[in-house]
VOLUMGU-215930 format. One record per residue: x, y, z of N, C-alpha, C in turn; residue number from 1. Coordinates in pm, whole numbers. Atoms other than C-alpha are relative to their C-alpha. Example, Ala and Ser with C-alpha at 12.3 -4.5 7.8 and 13.67 -1.06 7.14 Angstrom:
<pts>
PT   neast  nnorth     nup  caeast  canorth    caup   ceast  cnorth     cup  seq
PT      89    -119       0    1230     -450     780      90     120       0    1
PT     -82    -119      -6    1367     -106     714     -77     109      73    2
</pts>
This chain:
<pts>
PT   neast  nnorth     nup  caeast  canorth    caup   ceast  cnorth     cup  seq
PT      86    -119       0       0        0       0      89     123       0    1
PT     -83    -103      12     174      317    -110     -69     120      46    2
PT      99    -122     -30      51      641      28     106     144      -3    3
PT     -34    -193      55     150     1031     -68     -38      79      51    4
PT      62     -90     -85      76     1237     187     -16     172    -128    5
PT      13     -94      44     145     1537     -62     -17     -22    -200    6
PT      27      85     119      23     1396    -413      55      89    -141    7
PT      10     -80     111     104     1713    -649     -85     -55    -149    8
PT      27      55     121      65     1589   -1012     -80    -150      15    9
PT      31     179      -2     -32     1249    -888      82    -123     -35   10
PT    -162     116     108     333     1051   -1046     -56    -120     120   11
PT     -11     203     -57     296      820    -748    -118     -58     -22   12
PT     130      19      50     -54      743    -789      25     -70    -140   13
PT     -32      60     156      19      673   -1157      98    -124      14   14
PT     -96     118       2     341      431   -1120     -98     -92      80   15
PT     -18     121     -66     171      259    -826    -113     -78     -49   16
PT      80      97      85    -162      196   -1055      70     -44    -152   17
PT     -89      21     105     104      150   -1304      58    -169      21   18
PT     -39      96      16     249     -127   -1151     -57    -113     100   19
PT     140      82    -104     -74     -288    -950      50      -9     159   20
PT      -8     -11    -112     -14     -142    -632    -164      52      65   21
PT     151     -85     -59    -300        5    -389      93     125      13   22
PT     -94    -138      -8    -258      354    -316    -113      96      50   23
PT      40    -132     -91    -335      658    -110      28     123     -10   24
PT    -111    -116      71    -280      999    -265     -85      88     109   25
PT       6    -214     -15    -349     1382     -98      44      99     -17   26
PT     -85    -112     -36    -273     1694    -101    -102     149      46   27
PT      77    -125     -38    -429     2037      51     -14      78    -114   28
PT     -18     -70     117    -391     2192    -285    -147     -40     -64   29
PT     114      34      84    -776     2178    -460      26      11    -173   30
PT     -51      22     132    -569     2237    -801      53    -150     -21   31
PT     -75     100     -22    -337     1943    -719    -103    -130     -52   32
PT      69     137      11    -612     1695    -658    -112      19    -121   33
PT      56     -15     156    -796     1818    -978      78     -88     -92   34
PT     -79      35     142    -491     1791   -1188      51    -168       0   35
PT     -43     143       3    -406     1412   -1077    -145     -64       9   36
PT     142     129      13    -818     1262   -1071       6      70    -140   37
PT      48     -21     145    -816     1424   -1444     150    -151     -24   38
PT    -109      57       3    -457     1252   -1463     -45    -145      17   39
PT      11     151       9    -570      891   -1342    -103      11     -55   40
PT     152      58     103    -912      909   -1520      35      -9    -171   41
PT     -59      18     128    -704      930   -1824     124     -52     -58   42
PT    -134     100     -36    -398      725   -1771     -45     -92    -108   43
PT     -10      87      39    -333      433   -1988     131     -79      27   44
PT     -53     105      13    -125      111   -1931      43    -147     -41   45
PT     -28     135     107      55     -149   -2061     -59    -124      93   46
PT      21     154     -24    -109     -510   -2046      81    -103     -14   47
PT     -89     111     -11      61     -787   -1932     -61    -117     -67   48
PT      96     113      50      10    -1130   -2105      72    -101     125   49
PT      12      84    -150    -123    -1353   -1798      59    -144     -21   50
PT     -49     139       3      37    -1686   -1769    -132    -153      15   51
PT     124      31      15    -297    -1803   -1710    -116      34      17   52
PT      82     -98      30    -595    -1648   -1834    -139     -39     101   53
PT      16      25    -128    -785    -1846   -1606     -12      58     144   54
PT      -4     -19    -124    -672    -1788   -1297      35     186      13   55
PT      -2    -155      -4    -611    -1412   -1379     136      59      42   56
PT    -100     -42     -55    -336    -1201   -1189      66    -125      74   57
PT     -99     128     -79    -309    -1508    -935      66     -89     -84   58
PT     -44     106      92    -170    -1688   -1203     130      18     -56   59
PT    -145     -62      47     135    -1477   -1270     -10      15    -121   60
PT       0     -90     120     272    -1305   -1606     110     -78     -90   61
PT     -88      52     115     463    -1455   -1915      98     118      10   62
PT    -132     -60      19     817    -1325   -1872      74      24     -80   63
PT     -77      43     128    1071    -1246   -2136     119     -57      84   64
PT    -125     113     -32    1354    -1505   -2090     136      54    -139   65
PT    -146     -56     111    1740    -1428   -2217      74    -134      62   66
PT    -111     153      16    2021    -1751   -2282      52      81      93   67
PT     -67     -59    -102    2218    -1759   -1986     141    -101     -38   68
PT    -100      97      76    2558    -1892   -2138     118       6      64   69
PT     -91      29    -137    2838    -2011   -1880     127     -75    -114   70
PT    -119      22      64    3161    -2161   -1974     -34    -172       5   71
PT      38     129       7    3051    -2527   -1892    -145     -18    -103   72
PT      91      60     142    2761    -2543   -2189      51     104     -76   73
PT     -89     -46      99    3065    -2344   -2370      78    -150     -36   74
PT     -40      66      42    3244    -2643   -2318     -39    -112     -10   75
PT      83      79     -47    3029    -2890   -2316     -93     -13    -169   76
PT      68       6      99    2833    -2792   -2642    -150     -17      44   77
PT      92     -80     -12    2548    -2719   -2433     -87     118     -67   78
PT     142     -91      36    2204    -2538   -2544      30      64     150   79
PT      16    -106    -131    2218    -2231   -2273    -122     -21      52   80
PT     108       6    -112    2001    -2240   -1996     -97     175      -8   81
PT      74    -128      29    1710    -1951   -2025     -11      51     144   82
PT       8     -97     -78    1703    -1707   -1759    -129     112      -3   83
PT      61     -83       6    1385    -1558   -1665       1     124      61   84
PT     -22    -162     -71    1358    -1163   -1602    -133      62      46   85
PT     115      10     -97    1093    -1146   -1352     -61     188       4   86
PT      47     -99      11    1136     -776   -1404     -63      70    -104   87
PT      13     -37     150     994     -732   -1756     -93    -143     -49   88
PT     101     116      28     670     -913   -1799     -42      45    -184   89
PT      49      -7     149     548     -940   -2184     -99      88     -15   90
PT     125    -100      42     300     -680   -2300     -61     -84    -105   91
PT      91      25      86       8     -755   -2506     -40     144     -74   92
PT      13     -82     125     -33     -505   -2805    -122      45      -8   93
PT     146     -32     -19    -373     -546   -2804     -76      26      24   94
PT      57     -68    -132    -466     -419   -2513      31      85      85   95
PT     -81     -73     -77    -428     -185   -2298     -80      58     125   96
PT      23       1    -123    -480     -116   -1942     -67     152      57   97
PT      51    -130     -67    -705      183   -1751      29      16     132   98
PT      26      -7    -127    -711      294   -1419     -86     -28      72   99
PT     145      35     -94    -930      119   -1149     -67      93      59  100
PT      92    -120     -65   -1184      249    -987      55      15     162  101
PT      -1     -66    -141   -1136      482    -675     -87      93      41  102
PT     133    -112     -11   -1318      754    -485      62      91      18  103
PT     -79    -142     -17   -1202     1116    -398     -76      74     128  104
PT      86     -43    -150   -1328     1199     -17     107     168      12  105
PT     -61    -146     -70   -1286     1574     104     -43      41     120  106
PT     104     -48    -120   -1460     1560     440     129     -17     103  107
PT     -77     -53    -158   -1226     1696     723     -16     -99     102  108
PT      30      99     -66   -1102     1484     941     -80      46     185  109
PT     103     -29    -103   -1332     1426    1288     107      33     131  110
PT     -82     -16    -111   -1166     1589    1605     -87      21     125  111
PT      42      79    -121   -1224     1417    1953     103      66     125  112
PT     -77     -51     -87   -1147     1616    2274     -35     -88      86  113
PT      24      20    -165   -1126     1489    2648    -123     125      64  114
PT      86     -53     -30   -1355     1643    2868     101     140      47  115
PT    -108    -133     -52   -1062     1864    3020      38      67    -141  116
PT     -41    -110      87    -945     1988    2696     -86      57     -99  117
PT     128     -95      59   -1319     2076    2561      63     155      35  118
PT       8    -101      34   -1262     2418    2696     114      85     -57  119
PT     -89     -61      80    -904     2450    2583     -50      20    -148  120
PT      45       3     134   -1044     2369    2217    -115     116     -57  121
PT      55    -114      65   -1316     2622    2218      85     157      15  122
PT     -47     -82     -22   -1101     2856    2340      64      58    -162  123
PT     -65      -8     115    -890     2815    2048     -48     -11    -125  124
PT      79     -11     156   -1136     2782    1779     -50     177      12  125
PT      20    -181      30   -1262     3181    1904     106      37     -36  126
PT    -138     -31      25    -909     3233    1886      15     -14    -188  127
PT     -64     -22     136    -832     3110    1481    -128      82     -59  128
PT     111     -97      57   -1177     3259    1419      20     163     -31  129
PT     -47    -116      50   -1044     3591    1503      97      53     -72  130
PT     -82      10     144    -771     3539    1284     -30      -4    -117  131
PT      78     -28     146    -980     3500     996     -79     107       1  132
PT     113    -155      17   -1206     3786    1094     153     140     -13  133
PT    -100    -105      -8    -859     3989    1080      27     -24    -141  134
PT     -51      44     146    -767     3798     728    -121      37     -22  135
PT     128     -56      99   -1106     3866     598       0     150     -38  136
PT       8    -145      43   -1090     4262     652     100      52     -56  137
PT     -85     -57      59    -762     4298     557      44     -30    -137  138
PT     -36      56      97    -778     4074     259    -143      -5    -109  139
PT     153      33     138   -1170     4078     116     -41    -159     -51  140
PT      45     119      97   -1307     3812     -88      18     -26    -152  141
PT     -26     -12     149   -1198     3723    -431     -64     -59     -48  142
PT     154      17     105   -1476     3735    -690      46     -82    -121  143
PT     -28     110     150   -1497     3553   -1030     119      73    -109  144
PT    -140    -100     119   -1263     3767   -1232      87      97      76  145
PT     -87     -22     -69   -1035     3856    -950      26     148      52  146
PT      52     -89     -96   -1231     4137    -809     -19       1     120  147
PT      18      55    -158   -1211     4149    -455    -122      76      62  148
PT     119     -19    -155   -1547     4256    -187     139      59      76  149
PT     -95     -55     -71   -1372     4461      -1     -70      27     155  150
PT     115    -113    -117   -1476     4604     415      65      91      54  151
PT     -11    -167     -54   -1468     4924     585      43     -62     148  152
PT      32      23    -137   -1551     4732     920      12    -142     -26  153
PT      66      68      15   -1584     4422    1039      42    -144     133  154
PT      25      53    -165   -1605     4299    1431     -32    -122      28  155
PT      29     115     -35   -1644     4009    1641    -121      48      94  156
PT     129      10     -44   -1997     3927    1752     -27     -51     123  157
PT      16      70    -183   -2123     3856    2138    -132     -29     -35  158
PT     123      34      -9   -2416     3691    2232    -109    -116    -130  159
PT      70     112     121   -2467     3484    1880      45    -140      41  160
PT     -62     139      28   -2410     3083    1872      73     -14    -164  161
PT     -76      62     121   -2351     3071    1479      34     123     -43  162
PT     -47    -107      67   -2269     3424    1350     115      64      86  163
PT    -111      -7     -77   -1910     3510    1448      60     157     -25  164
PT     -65     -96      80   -1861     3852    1261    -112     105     -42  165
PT      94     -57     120   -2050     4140    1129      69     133     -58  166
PT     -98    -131     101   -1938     4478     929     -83      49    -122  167
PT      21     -71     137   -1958     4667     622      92     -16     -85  168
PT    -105     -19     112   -1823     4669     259      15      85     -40  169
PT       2    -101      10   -1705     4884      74    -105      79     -91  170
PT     116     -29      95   -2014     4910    -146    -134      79     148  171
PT     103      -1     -55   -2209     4963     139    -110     -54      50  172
PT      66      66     -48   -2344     4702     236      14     -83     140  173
PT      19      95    -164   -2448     4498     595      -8     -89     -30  174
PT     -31     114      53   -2278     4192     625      50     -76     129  175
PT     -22      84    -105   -2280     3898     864      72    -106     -51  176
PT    -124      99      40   -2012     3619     853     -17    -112      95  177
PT     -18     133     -36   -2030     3244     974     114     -60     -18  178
PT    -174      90      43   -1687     3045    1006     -56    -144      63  179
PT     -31     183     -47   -1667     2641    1018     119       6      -7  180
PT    -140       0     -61   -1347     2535    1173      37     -74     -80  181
PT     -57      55      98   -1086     2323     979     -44    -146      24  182
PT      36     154     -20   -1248     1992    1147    -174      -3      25  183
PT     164     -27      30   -1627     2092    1070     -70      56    -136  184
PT      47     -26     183   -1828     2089     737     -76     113      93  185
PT     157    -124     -29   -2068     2433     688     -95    -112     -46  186
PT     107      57      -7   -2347     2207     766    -163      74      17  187
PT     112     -21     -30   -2711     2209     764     -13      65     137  188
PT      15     -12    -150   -2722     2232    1142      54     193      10  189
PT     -83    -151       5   -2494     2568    1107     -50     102    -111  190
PT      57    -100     112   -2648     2737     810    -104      46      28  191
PT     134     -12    -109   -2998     2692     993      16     130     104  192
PT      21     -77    -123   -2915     2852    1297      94     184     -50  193
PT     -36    -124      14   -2707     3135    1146    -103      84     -78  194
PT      91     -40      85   -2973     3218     893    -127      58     133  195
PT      63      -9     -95   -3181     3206    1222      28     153      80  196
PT     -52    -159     -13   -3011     3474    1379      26     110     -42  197
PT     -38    -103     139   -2945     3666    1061    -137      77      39  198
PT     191     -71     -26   -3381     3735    1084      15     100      82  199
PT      59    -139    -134   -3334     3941    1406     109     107     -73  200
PT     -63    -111      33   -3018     4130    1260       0      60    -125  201
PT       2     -12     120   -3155     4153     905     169      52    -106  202
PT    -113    -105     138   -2819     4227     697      -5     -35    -120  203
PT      39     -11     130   -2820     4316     341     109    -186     -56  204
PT     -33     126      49   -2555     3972     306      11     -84     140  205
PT       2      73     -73   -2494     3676     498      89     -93     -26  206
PT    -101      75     126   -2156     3513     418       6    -120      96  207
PT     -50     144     -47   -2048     3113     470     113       0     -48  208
PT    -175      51      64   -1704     3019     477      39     -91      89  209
PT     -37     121     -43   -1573     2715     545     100     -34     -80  210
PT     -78      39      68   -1290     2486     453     -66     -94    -103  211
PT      84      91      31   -1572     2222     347    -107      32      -5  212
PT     154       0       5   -1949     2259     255     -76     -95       1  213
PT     117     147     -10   -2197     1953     307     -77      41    -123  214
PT      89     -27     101   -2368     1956     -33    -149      20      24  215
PT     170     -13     -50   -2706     1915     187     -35     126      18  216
PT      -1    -113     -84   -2598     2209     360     -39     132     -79  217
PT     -12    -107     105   -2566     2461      27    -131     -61     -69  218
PT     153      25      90   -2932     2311    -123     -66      75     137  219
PT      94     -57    -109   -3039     2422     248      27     152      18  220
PT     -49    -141     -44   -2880     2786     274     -65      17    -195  221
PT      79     -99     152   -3022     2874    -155    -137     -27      14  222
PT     205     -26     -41   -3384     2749     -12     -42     135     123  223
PT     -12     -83     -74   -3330     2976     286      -2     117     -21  224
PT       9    -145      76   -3207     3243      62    -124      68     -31  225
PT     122     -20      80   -3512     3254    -119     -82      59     120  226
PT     102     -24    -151   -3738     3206     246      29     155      23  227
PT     -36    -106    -107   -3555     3455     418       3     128     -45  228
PT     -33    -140     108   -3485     3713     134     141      60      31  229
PT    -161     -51     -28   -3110     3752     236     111     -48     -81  230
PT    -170      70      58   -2837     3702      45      64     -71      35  231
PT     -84     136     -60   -2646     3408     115     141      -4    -100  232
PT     -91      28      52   -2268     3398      -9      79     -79      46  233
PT     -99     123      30   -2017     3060     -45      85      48     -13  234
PT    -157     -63       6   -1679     3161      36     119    -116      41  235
PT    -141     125     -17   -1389     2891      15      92      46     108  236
PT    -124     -43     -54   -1113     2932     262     122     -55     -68  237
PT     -73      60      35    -810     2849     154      87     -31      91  238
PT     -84      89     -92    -568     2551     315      94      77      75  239
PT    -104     -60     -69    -331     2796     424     -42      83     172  240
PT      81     -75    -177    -554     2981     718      35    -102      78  241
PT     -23     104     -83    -496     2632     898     142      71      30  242
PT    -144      -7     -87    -140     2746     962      -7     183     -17  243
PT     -15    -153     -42    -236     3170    1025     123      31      50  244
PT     -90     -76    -106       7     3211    1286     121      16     -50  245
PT     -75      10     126     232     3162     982      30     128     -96  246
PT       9    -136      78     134     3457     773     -52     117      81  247
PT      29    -141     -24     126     3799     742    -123      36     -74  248
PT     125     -15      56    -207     3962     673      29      93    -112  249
PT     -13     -81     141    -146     4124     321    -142      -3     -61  250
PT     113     -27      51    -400     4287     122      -1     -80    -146  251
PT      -3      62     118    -330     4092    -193      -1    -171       2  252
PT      83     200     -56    -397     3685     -28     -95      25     -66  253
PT     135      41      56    -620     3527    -159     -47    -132      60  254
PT      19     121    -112    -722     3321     144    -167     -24      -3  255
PT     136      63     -51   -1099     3363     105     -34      11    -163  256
PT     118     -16     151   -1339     3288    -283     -65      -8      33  257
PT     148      60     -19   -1624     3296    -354     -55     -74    -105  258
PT      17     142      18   -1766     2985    -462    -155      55     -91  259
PT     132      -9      18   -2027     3022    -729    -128     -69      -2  260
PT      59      98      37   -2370     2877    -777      -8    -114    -116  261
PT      58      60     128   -2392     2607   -1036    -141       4     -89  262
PT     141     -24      55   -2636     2696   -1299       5    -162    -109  263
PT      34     152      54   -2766     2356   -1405    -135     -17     -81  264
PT      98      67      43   -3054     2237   -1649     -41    -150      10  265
PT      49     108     -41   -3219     1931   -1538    -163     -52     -61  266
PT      91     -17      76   -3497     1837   -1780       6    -165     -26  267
PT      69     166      18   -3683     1496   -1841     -56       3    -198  268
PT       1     102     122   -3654     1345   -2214     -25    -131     -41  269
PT      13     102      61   -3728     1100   -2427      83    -144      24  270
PT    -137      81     -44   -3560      764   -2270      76      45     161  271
PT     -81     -25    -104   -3437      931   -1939     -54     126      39  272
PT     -63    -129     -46   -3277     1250   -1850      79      61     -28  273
PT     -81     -69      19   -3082     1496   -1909      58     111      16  274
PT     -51    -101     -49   -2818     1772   -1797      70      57     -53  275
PT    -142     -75      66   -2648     2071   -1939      17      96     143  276
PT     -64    -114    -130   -2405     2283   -1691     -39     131    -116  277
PT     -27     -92     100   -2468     2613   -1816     106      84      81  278
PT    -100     -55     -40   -2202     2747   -1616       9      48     166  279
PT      34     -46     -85   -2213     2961   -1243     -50     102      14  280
PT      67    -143       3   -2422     3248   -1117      77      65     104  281
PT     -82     -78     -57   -2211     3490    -922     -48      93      62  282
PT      50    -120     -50   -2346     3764    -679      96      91     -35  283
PT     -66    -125      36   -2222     4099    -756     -14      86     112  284
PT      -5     -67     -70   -2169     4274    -449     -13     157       8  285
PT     -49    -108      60   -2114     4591    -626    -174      69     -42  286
PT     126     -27      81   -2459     4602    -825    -128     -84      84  287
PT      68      50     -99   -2621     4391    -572     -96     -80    -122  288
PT      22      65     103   -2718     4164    -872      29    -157      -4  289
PT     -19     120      25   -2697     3801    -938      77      -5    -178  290
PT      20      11     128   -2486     3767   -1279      57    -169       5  291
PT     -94     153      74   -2428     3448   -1487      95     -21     -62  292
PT    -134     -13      54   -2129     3338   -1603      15    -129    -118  293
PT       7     106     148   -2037     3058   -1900      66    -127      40  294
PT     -85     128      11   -1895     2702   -1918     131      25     -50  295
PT    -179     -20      82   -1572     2848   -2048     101     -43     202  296
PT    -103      28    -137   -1442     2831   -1646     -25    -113      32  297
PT     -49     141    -107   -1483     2473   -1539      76     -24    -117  298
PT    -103     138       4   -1247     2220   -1570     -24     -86     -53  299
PT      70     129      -4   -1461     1934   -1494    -140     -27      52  300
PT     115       3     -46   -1758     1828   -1400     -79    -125     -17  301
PT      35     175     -28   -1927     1503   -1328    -147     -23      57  302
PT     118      26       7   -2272     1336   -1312     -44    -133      66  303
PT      40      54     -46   -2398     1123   -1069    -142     -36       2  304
PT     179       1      52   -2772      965   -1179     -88     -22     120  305
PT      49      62     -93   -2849      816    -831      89      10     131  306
PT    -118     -31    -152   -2667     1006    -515     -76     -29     131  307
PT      53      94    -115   -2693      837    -192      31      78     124  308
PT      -2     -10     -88   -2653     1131     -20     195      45      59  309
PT    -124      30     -95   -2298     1047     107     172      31    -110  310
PT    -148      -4     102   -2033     1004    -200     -77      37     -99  311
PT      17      17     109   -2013     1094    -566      29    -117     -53  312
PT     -32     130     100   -2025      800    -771     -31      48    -152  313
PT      25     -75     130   -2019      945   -1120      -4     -86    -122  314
PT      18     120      66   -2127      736   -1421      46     137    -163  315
PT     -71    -104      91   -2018     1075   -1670      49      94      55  316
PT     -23     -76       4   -1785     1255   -1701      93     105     -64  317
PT     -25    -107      82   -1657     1573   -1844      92      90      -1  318
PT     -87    -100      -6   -1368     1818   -1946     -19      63     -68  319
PT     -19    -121      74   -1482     2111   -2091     147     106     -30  320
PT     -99     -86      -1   -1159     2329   -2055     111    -103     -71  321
PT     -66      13      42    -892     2115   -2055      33    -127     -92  322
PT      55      90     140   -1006     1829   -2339     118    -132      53  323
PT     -78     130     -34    -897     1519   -2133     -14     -68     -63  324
PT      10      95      69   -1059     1287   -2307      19     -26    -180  325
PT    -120     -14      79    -846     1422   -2614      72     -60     -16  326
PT    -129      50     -43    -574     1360   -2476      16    -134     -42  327
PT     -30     147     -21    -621     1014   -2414     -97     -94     -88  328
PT      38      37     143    -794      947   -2754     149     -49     -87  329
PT     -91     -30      94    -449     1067   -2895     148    -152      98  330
PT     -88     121     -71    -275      764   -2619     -45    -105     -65  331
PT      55     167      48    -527      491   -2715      42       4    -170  332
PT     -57      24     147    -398      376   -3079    -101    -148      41  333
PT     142     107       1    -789      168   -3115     -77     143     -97  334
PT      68     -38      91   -1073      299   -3319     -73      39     131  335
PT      88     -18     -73   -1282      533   -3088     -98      81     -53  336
PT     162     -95      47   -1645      716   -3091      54     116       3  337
PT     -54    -134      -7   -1514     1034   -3212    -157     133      43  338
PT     115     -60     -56   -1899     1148   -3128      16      22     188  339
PT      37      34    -121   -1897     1030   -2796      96      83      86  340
PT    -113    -114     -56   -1543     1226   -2690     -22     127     -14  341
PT      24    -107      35   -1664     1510   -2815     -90      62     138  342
PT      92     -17     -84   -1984     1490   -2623      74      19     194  343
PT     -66       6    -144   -1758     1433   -2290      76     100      12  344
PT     -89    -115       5   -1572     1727   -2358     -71     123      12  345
PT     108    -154     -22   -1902     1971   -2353     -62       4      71  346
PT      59     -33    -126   -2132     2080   -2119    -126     -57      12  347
PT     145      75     -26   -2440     1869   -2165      16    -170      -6  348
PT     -26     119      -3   -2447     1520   -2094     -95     -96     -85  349
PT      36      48      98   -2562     1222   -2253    -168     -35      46  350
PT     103       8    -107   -2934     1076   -2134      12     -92      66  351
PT     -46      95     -64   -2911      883   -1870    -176     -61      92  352
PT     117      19    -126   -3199      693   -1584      35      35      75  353
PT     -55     -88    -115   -3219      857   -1279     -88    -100     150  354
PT      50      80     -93   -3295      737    -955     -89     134     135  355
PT      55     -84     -73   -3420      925    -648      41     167     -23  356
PT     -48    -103      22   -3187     1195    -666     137      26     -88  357
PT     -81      43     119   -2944     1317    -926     112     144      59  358
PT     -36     -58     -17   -2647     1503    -851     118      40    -106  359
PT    -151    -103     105   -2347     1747   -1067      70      84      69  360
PT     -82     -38     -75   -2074     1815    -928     105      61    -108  361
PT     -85     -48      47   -1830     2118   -1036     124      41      16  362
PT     -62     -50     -36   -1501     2206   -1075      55     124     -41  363
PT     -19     -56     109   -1425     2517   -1198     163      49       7  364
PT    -163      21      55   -1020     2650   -1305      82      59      99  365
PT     -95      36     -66    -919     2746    -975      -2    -104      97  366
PT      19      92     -86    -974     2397    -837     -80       2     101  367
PT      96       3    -143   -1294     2467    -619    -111     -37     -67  368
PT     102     102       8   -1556     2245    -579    -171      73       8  369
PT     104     -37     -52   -1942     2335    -589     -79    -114     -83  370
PT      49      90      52   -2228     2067    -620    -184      59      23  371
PT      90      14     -22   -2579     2047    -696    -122     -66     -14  372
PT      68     139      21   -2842     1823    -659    -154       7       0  373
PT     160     -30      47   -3186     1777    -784    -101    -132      15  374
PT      80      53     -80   -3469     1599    -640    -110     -26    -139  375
PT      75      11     101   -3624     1399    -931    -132       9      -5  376
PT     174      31     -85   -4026     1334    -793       4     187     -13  377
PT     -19    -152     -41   -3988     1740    -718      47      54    -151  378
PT     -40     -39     159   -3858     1777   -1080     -61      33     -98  379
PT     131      68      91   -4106     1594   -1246    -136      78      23  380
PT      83    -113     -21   -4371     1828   -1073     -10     138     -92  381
</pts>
């Protein structure tokens, strides 16, 4: 079992499904682990020819063998003895090898205090909190085209449970702030109760930022939106706030995004279903506007027909930007559906059956994640 605590590109990942190892990749980088699940979903490898087709791998691999020629079947008039090279199994031409299936988990790991060091731990979560409420004012929020939200103000809050922050931008607007810690999704439970408290202090926004979002959690804070009539903004943190005490607060970080909505079509056809991304919708802080934006910024993006809730299991998927399945058209030397690559390369998918619920998950080009999921029965209405 090989494991990579810091995975960059993914190389080990590749050699060790290269040379039928298991394997364990990460890295804090949301580019990183983009650029290596595009990387193994498009990998190809050489096939070994099995020694018995049968019994499969347990059966071992046809070796190439070299004369092993000694001085006694020199003198002797000996046929050389063959020497197998255990390191250099035979390839088959004909075939050629993909990457198995794996999954790609991003859920923070769970942290377990004693009863004595409960109140050290909250102590220290107000504590990095106000570190980010110091990185937030001095650094803003960076928008879709690398406009930053800027504030005038922007204080720590008494007397709330989920709202940790409130202030002004520089547009002029009233703005409340929620933080999840580096070992807590922005959950349902937390979006609820801040939205809750938001009602009595009405402000014109209402930001989430987290290292992680519960996909439940972001279908429950854009119904809320709507309810409540407040603005609700998705703001990424980035991996580096985990080590604050590290940096200096510069006005040019880019420790917090904002995370747009996925604008999705979800429409019932002939035979199934079917989904086009049409790209993200973006608040405009500025114009106090909702705009839309295009499929030219993802990456990737992937289609799950029947989500359970818990994981993506994706049965399509897609590289608009950077034309993976190109790529690895131009590796395979076979006759492929030059329709079908195409189609995996654009923003609408193919039709598929759907099950309870259907989820699309995005990435767009600076490696941040946003998902959304649609409630077929509720669809079909």
């Amino acid at each position: 079992l090989v494991l990579d605590i810091t995975c960059g590109s993914g190389t080990t990942a590749y050699v060790a499904e290269q040379w039928g190892r298991r394997w364990i990749t990460c890295d804090t980088s949301r580019v990183a682990v983009a650029i290596a699940r595009q990387r193994l979903l498009t990998a190809t490898y050489d096939y070994y020819r099995l020694a018995d087709v049968n019994k499969g791998i347990s059966g071992g691999f046809v070796y190439k063998t070299v004369p092993h020629v000694t001085l006694k079947s020199i003198a002797n008039n000996e046929p050389p003895a063959r020497e197998t090279l255990y390191d250099q199994p035979e390839t088959d031409t004909k075939r050629i090898r993909i990457t198995g299936p794996f999954t790609v988990e991003a859920l923070p790991a769970p942290v377990v205090f004693g009863i004595d060091e409960a109140a050290e731990a909250d102590t220290d979560d107000r504590a990095k909190m106000s570190d980010w409420r110091e990185q937030l004012l001095a650094t803003g929020i960076v928008g879709r085209n690398g406009e930053r939200v800027r504030f005038v103000r922007l204080e720590a809050m008494n007397g709330t449970k989920w709202l940790n922050a409130s202030g002004e931008t520089d547009a002029g607007k009233s703005a409340a702030v929620c933080f999840a810690n580096e070992s807590n999704l922005m959950d349902s439970r937390r979006i609820f109760g801040a939205f809750r408290e938001a009602a009595m202090l009405k402000p014109d926004v209402l930001i989430f930022a987290a290292f992680q979002f519960d996909p439940e959690g972001v279908q429950l804070m854009l119904q809320l939106e709507r309810m409540k009539e407040i603005t609700a903004l998705q703001v990424n943190m980035n991996a580096d706030l985990m080590t604050s005490d590290l940096r200096k607060k510069i006005r040019t970080d880019q420790s917090f995004w904002l995370v747009g909505q996925p604008d999705v079509d979800f429409v019932k056809v002939p035979g199934g279903y079917r989904v086009r991304v049409l790209g993200f919708d973006y608040y405009n802080m500025k114009t106090n506007k909702v705009e839309s934006g295009n499929a030219d910024r993802i990456a990737m993006w992937m289609l799950d027909p029947d989500y359970d809730g818990m994981n993506i299991n994706p049965s399509q998927v897609f590289f608009p930007m950077n034309d993976g399945w190109t790529k690895l058209k131009k590796t395979l030397r076979a006759e492929i559906d030059d329709e079908l690559l195409d189609v995996y390369s654009g923003n609408e998918s193919l039709v598929f059956e759907a099950g309870a619920r259907v989820a699309v998950k995005i990435i767009d080009d600076r490696g941040i994640e946003s998902m959304r999921i649609f409630d077929v029965e509720e669809a079909d209405r």
